[in-house]
C-alpha positions as CSV (number, residue, x, y, z in Angstrom):
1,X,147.8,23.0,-64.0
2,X,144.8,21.0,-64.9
3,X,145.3,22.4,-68.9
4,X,149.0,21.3,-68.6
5,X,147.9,17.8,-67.5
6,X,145.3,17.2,-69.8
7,X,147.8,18.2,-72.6
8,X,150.5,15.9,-70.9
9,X,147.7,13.3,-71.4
10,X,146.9,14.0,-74.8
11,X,150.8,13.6,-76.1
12,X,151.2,10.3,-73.9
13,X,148.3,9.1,-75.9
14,X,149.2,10.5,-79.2
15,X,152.7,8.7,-78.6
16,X,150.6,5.3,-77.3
17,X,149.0,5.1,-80.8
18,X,151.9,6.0,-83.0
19,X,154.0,3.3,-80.8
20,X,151.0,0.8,-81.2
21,X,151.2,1.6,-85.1
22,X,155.0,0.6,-85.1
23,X,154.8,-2.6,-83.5
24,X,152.1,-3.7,-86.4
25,X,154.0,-2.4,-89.1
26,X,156.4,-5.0,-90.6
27,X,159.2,-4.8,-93.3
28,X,158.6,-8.9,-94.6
29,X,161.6,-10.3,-96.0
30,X,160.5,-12.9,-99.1
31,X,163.5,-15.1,-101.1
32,X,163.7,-17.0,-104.0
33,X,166.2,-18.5,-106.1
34,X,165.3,-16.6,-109.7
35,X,167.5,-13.8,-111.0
36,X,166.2,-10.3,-110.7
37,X,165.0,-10.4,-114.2
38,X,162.9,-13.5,-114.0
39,X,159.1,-13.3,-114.0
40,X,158.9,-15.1,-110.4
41,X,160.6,-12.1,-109.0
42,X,159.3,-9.1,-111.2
43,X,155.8,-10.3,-109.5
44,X,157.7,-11.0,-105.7
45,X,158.2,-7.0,-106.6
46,X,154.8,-6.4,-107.9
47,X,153.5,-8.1,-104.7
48,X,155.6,-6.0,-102.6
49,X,154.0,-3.1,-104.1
50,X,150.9,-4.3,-104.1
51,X,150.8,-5.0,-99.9
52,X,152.2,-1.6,-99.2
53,X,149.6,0.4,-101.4
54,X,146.8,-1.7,-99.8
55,X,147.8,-1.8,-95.7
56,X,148.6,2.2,-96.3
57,X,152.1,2.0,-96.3
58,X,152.0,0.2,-93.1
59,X,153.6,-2.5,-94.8
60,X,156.6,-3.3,-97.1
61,X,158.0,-6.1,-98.3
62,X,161.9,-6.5,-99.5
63,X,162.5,-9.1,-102.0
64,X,165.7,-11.3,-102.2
65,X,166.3,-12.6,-105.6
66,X,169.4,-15.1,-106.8
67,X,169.5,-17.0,-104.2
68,X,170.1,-13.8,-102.2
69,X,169.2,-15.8,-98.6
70,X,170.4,-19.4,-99.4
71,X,169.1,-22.1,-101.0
72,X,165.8,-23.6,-101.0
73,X,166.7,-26.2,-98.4
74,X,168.5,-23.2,-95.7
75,X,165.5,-20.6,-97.1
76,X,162.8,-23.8,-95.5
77,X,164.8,-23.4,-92.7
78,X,164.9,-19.9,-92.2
79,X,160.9,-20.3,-92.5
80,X,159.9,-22.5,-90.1
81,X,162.2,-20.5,-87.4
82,X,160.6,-17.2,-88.5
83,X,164.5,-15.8,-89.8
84,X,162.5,-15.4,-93.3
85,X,158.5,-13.9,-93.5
86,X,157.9,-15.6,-96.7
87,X,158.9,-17.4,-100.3
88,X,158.0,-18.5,-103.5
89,X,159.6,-21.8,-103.8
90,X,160.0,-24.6,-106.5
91,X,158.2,-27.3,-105.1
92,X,161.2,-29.5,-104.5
93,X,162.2,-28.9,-101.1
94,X,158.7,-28.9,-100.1
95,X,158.0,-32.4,-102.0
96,X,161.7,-33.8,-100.5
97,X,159.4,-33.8,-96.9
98,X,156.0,-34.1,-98.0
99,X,156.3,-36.8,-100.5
100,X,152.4,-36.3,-101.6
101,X,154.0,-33.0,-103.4
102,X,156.3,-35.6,-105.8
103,X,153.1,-36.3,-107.8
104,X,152.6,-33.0,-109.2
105,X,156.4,-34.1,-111.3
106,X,154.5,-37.0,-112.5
107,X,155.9,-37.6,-115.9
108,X,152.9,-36.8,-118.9
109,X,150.5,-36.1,-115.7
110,X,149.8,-32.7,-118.0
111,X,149.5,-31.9,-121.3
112,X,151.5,-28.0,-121.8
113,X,151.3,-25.2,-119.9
114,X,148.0,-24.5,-119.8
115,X,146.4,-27.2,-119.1
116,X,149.6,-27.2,-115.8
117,X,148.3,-23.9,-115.0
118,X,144.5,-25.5,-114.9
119,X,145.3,-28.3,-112.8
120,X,147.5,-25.9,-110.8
121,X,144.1,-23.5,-109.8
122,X,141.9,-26.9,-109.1
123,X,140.9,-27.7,-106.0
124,X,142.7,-31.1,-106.0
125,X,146.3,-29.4,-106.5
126,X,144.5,-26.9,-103.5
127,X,144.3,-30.7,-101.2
128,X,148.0,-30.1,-100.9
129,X,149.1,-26.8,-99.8
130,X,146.5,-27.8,-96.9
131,X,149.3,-30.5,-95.7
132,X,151.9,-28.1,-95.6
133,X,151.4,-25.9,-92.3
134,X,152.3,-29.4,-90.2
135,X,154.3,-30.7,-92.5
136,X,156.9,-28.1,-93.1
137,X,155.6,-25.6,-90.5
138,X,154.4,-23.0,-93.4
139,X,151.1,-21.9,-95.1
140,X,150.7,-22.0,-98.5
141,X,148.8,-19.1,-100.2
142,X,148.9,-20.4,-104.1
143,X,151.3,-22.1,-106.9
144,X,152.9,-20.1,-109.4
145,X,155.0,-22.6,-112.4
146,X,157.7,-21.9,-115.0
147,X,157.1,-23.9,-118.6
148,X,157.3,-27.7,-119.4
149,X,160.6,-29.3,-118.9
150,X,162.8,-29.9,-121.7
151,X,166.3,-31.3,-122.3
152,X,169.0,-29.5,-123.3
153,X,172.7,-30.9,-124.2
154,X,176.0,-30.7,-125.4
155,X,175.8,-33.6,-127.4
156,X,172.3,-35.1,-129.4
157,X,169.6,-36.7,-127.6
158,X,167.5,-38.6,-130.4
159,X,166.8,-41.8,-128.7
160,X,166.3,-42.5,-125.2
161,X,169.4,-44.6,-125.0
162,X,171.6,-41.5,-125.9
163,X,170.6,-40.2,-121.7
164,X,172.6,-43.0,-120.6
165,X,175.6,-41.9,-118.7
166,X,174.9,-38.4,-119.1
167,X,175.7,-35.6,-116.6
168,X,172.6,-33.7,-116.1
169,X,171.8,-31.1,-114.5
170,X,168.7,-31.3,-112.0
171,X,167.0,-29.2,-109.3
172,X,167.2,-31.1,-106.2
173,X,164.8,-33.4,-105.2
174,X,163.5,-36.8,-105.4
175,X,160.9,-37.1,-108.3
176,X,163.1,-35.6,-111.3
177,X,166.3,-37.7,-109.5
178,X,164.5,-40.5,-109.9
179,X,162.9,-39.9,-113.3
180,X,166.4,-39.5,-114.6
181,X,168.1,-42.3,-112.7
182,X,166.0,-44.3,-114.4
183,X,166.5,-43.3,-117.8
184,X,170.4,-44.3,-117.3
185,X,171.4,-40.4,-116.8
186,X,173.9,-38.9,-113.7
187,X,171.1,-36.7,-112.4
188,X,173.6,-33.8,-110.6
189,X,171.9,-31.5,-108.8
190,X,173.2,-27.9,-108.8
191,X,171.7,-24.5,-108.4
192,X,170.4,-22.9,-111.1
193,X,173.1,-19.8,-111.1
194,X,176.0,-22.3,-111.3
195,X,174.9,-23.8,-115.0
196,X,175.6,-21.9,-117.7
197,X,179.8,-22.1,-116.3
198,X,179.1,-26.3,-115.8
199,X,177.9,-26.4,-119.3
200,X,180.9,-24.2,-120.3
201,X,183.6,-26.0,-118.8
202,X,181.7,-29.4,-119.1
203,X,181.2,-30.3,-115.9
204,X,177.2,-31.6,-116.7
205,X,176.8,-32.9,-120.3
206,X,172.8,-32.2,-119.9
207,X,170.3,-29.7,-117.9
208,X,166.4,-30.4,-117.4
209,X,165.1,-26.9,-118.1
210,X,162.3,-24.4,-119.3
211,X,162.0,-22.7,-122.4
212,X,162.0,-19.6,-120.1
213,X,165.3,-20.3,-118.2
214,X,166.9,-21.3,-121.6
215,X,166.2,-18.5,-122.8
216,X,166.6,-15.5,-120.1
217,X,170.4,-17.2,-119.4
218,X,171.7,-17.9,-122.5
219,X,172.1,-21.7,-121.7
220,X,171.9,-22.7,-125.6
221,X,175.0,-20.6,-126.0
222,X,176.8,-23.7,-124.5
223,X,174.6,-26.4,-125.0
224,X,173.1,-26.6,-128.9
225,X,171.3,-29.5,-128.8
226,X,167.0,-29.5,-127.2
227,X,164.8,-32.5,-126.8
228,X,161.5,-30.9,-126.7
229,X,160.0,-33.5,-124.5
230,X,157.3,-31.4,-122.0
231,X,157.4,-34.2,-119.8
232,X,156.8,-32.6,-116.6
233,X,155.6,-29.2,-115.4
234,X,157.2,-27.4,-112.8
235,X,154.7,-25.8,-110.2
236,X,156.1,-23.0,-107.7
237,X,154.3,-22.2,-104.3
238,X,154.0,-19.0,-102.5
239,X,154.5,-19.4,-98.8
240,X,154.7,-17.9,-95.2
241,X,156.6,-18.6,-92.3
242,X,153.9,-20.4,-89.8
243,X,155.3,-18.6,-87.0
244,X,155.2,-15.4,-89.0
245,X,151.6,-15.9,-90.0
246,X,150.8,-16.8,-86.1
247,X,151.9,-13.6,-85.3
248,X,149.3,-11.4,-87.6
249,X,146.2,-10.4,-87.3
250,X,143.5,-11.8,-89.4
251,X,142.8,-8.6,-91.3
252,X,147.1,-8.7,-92.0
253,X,146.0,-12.8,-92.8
254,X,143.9,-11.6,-95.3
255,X,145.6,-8.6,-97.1
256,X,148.9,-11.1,-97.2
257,X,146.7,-14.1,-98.6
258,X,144.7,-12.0,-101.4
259,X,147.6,-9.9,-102.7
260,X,149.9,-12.6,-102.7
261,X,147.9,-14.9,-104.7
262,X,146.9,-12.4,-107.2
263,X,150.4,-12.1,-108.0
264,X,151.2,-16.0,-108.1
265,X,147.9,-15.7,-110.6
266,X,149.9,-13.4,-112.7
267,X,153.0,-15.8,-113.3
268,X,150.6,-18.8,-114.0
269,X,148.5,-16.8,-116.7
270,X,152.3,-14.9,-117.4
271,X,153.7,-18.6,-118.9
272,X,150.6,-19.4,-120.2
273,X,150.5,-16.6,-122.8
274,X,154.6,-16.6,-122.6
275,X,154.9,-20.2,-123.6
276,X,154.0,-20.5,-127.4
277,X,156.2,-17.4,-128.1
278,X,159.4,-18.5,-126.5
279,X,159.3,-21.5,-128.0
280,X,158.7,-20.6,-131.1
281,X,161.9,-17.7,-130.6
282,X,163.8,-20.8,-129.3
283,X,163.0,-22.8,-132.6
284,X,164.6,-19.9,-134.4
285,X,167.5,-20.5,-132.8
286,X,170.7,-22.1,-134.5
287,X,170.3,-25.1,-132.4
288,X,169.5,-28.7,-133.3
289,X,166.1,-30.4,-132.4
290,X,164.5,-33.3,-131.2
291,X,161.0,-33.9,-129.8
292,X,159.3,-36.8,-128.2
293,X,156.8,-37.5,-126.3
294,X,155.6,-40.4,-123.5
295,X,156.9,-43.2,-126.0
296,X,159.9,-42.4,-126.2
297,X,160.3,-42.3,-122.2
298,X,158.2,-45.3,-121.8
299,X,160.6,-47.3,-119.7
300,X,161.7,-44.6,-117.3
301,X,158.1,-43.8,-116.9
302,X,157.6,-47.3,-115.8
303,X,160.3,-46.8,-113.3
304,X,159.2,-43.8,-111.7
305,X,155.0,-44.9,-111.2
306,X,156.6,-48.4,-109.9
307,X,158.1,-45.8,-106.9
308,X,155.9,-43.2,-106.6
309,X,152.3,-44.2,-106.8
310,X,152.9,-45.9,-103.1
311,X,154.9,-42.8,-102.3
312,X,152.4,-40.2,-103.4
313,X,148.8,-41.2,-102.7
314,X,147.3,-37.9,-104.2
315,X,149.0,-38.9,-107.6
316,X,145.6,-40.7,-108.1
317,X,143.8,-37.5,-107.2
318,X,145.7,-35.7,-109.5
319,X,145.9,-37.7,-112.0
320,X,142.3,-37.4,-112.2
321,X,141.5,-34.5,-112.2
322,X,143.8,-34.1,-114.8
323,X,142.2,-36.1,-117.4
324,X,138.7,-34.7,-116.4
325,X,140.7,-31.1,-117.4
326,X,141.4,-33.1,-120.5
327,X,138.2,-33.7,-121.3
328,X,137.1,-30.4,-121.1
């Protein structure tokens, strides 16, 4: 009897510790709006890899690419309820309710993509993901970017004037809305999926995009005509849920936090040895091109500081640190 009870024991306990095991384990869901094949979500995949191996298979992660979960705006949302575990995000939703965000858009704040990706990994750019957990409810582990933004359109861009009334194609928030109101363009937000058809059937005359983007979809198939301006960089941030992260334990804290930014690591130092290649393939290209530089948006850049220095105090910070990068 007594050998029967203490075996009774040892299978309650046995089932105690697998059931205890269970209820740590998680399958994280993590969205983002880049197709499958974009370097964003090859390292969302990597990451997912990367969290199981190291918690033991305890973990997993599945990824939702294209938009899979919503847009940025419902994928926020589905955040700070806990409905989503995690992200990596352009920073325009974020920067449409923390305003300190829109100064990273600052146009010329940066030189190219690397020096982006420096000012991206300095503790100044770091000042800011420390404002997000109260003011979007999530915690952000590290930026990730795609390249410089360019201009590409259906008709030639070769003077600043030739923006005016033009259809064109943004991601949706205030900085780049603003940047192109004032350069006499229709900014017309619309997600990134949706473009290559509105170029097509003519529904946006012009998109702000990356050599990357350009490329990957095919956009100059459409659109034959790129101002090579590099007048803003375009940061991504990995994030968790704040009510997900409450919920873990400081080891699970950790492993997230580590793995995670060694992937958003990847795509930074990814674009940086992507960027001269791609535009170089893109120059090959049967397409026409114009470049310019801050002259030639003098005006709008006017326009935009005259709103957003009051609106983003840590453009100063930025800014800053910036030209000390510069200097280097």
């Amino acid at each position: 009897m007594n050998r029967m009870k203490t075996l009774t024991l040892a299978c309650a306990a046995a089932a105690l510790a697998v059931s205890s095991m269970s209820a740590q384990a998680r399958d994280f869901r993590l969205g983002l709006i880049t197709p499958a094949q974009h370097l964003w979500s090859t390292e969302a995949e990597a990451f997912a890899q990367t969290l199981n191996e190291r918690s033991g298979g305890e973990h997993s992660v599945s990824v939702f690419p294209a938009q899979q979960l919503g847009n940025e705006a419902q994928m926020v949302q589905q955040l700070q309820t806990g409905a989503l575990d995690m992200a990596f995000l352009t920073i325009a939703e974020i920067s449409n309710r923390i305003p300190d965000f829109g100064a990273l858009y600052a146009p010329y704040l940066v030189d190219d993509v690397n020096h982006a990706a420096r000012l991206l990994r300095s503790d100044a750019a770091g000042e800011l993901l420390d404002l997000m957990p109260e003011g979007v409810g999530l915690v952000g582990v590290g930026y990730g970017m795609v390249g410089m933004r360019q201009v590409l359109s259906r008709s030639p861009i070769e003077i600043a004037e030739d923006l005016q009334g033009q259809r064109l194609r943004i991601t949706p928030f205030e900085p780049i809305r603003d940047f192109y109101t004032a350069t006499g363009a229709a900014p017309a937000p619309m997600p990134l999926l949706e473009v290559y058809d509105a170029l097509a059937n003519g529904q946006v005359d012009a998109i702000d995009m990356d050599f990357d983007s350009i490329l990957i979809l095919k956009f100059y198939e459409q659109a034959n005509n790129l101002l090579i301006s590099n007048h803003m960089m375009f940061p991504m941030v990995g994030v968790v849920s704040g009510r997900v992260w409450r919920e873990l334990s400081e080891e699970d804290r950790e492993l997230i936090d580590t793995a995670m930014a060694e992937h958003l690591e990847n795509v930074l130092t990814g674009f940086e040895e992507m960027d001269a290649a791609q535009e170089e393939e893109i120059r090959g290209l049967d397409i026409n091109i114009v470049e310019a530089d801050a002259e030639f948006f003098s005006d709008a850049i006017a326009e935009w500081e005259s709103i957003w220095a009051a609106k983003a105090p840590m453009l100063e910070t930025l800014r800053a640190e910036a030209d000390r990068l510069r200097e280097e």
